[in-house]
matplotlib code that plots the C-alpha trace (Angstrom):
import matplotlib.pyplot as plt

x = [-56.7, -57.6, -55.6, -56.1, -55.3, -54.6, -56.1, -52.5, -52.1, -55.2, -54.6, -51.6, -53.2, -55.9, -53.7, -51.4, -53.1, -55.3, -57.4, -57.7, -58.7, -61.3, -62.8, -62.9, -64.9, -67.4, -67.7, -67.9, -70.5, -73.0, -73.0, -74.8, -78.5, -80.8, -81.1, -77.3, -76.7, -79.4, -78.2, -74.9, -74.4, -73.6, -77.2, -76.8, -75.0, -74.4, -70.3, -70.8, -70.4, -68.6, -68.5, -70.1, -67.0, -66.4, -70.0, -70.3, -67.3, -66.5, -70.1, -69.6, -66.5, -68.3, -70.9, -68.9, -66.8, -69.8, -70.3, -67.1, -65.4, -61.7, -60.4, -58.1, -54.7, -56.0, -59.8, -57.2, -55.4, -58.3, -59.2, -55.8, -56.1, -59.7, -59.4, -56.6, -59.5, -61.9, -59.2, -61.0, -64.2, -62.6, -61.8, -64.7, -66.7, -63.9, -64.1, -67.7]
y = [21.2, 24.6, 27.1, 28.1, 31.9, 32.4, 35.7, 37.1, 36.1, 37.9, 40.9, 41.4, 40.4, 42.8, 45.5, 45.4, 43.8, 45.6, 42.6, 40.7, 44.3, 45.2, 41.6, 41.7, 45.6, 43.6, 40.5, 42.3, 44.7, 41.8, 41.1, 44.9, 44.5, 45.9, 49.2, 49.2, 49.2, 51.8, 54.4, 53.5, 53.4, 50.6, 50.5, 46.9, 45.7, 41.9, 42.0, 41.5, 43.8, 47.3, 49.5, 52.5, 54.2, 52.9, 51.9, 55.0, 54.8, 51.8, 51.1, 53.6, 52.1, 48.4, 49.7, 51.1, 48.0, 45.8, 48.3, 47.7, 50.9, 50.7, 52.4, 55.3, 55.4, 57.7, 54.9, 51.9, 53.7, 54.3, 50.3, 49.6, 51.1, 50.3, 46.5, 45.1, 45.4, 43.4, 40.5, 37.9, 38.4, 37.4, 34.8, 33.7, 34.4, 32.7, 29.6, 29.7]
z = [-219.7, -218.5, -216.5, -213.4, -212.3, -208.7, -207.3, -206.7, -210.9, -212.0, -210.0, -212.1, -215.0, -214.9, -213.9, -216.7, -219.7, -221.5, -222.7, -219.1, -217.9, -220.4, -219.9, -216.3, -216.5, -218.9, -216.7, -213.2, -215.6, -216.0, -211.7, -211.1, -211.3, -213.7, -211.4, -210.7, -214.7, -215.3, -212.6, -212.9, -209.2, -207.0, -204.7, -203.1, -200.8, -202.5, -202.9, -206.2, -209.3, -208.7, -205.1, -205.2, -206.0, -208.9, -210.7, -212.4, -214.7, -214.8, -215.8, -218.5, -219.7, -219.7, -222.1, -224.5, -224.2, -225.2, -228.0, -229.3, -228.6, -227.9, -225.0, -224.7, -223.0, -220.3, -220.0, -219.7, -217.0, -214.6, -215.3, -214.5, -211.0, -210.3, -211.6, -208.4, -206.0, -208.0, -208.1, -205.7, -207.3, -210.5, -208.9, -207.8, -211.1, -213.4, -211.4, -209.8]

ax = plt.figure().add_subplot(projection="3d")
ax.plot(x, y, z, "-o")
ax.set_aspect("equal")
plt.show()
């Protein structure tokens, strides 16, 4: 049986655990468009992915994520504050 999160649970989740967190930066990562990952900018409007605020690092982050890189202290504190907002679009891509 698989467990469902809430999008009050992942919030907290992804704002605290550095595992949740990094895996949420990746999956949100994969929902910016080709141009979005290669500007590192968020360019359409599509309430998917990251706002424009955050696309540039967090885009950053993602990559070196993928590439196996560990974050630092101060990296996983800057997810930890950007990652609450993304929380009902976790939702949405962990259970479709």
């Amino acid at each position: 049986m698989k467990t469902t999160y809430k999008k009050h649970e992942i919030r907290a989740k992804v704002q605290t655990d550095a595992r949740w967190a990094c895996k949420a930066v990746v999956a949100l990562y994969k929902f910016q468009t080709s141009e979005e990952k290669y500007l590192r900018e968020s360019v359409f409007q599509n309430q998917v992915g990251f706002n424009g605020v955050d696309a540039e690092i967090l885009s950053s982050f993602a990559e070196q994520i993928i590439a196996g890189r560990t974050m630092s202290e101060k990296q996983m504190t800057i997810i930890f504050r950007a990652m609450g907002k993304y929380a009902g679009q976790l939702e949405k891509i962990a259970y479709g």
